[in-house]
Structure formats: C-alpha cells, structure tokens
C-alpha positions in Angstrom: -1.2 107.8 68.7 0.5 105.0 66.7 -1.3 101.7 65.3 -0.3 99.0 63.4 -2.8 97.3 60.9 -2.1 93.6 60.3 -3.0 91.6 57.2 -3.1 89.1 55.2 -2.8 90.5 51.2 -2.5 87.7 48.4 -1.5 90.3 45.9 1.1 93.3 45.3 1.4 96.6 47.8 -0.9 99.0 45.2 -3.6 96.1 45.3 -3.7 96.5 49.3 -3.7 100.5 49.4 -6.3 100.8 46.5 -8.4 98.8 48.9 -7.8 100.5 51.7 -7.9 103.3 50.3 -11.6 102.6 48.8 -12.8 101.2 52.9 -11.9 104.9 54.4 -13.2 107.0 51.6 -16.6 104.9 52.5 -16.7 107.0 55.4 -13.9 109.5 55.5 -14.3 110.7 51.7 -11.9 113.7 51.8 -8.8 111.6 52.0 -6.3 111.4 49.5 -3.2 108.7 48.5 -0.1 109.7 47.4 2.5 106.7 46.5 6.3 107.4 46.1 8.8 104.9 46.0 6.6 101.8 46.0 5.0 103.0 49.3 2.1 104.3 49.5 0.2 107.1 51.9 -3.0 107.6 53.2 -4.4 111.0 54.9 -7.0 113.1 56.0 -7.6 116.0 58.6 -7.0 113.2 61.6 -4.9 110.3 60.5 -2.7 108.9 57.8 -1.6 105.4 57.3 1.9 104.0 55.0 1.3 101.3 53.6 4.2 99.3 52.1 6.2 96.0 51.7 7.7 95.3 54.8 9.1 92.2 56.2 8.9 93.2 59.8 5.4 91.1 60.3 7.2 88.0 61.5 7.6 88.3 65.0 3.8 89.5 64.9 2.7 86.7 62.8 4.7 84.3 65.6 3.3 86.1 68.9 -0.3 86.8 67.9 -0.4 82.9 65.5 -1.8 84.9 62.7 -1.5 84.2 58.8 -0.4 88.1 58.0 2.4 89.4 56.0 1.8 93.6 55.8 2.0 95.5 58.8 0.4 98.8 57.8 1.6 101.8 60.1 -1.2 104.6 61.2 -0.5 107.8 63.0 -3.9 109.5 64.5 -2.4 113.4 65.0 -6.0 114.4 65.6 -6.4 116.0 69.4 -9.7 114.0 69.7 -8.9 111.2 68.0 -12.3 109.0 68.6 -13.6 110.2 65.2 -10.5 108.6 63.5 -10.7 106.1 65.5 -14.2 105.2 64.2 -13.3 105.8 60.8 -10.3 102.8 61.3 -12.5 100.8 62.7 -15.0 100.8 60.1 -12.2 100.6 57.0 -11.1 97.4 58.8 -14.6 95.9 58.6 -14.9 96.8 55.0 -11.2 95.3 54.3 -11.8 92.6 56.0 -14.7 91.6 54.3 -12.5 91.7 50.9 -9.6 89.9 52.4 -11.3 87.7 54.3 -8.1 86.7 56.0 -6.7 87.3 59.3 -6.0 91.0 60.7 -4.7 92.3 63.8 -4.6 96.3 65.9 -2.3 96.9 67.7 -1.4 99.9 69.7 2.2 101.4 70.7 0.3 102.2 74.6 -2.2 99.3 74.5 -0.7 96.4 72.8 -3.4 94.5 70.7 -6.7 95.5 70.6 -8.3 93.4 68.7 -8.0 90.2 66.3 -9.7 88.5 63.8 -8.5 84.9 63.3 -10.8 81.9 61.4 -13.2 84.7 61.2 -13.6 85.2 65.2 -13.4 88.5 66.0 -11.4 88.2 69.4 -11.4 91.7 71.4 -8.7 92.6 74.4 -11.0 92.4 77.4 -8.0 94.3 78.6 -9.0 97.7 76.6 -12.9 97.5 77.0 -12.4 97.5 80.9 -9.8 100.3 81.0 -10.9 103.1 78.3 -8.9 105.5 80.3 -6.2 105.4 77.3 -8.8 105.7 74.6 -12.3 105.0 73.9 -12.2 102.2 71.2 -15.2 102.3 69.2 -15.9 98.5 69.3 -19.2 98.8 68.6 -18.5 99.7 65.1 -16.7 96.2 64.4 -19.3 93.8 63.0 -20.0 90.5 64.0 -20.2 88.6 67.1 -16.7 88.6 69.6 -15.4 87.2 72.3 -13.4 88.7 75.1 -9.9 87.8 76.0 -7.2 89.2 78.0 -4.6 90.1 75.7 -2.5 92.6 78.1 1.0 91.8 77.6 0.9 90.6 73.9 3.4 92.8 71.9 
C-alpha cells in the first residue's frame, strides 16, 4: 500500500522528519529514523515513510488548491495494515496540530482520502462508503469534517 503525506513545512527537511518522527513514536514508539543523503527514513514492523525535498508537490498543490510543498511517501508492507493505518492517522493529527497548515492523503488505489484546508477537515465520502479497499480509521482524525466526493482527484 502506497500513501503520500502532503504538507505544508516553513522550515528545512530535518525540521519536518524530527516532527514526524516525534507524532508516530507517540503511538508507535519502536520506530527508528535513519537519514542519508539529506533524506530521511522512517520505520517500524508495518510501515515506513521518506521524507525528503522534493519538488514533485506542484501538480498536487494545483489539483487539490492546497498551500503544500513536501510530499512525504509511505509504504504500509504490513499484511493487516489497519494498525498502521491508525498509527498514520494519529501522527497526522499530532503534525498537524504543529504545522497548522494544510495536509493532504492520498492513496495510489483510492486517490485522496482526506484533506485539511483552512482548518476544515474535508473527508472523501467516496472511501467511507466503499471500505472494501481498506478500512480507514477516520475516527481517529480529530475535529469535526465534512463529507465530499473526492473520487477522481489524482
């Protein structure tokens, strides 16, 4: 399963993956960073995530209207991958809430599954009323959302 974070990060590419990197420990504290070649990565017994400079946000940033400008790529490789899914979910809260920017999911199968934009979380009605792909655990995003049909996007 492949995911793409999307965010907004005023500072330098350590600054982002110390963060996120402090957000999963919260609830996944066996996971470990390694950084080589100004990239850094994530990963525990079910996932792992690269984060790095990359300029491939703009068509992203243009689709989705969305002030973001790192794309951070995660890889679940768990065979039940609702626990990592949980675990993302929650990071993204706790990120968010030091950010306090936009942020996007996406999915390679589903497209987007959620946004964050002005501070609305905006969920694709599209993946709530078909978890035959995978059971997102929306319940563990905080805050109020809205629903909107987001199939197609990316």
């Amino acid at each position: 399963m492949e995911l793409a974070l999307y965010v907004f990060n005023k500072q330098d590419t350590k600054h982002l993956a110390t963060l996120l990197m402090s957000a999963i420990q919260s609830f996944s504290p066996e996971t470990r960073m390694k950084c080589k070649d100004d990239y850094y990565t994530l990963m525990n017994a079910t996932f792992s995530c690269i984060v790095q400079d990359d300029d491939s946000v703009s068509f992203t940033r243009e689709e989705l209207s969305l002030d973001i400008n790192y794309c951070i790529s995660i890889t679940i490789f768990s065979h039940l991958p609702e626990e990592a899914l949980r675990v993302i979910f929650q990071a993204v809260n706790k990120l968010t809430a030091q950010l306090d920017k936009d942020v996007a999911l996406t999915d390679s199968a589903s497209g987007v599954i959620f946004i964050r934009s002005n501070g609305q979380l905006i969920i694709n009605s599209h993946c709530r009323e078909n978890p035959d792909i995978y059971a997102w655990p929306f319940d563990a995003l905080e805050g109020d959302f809205i629903e909107k049909d987001m199939a197609g996007l990316l």
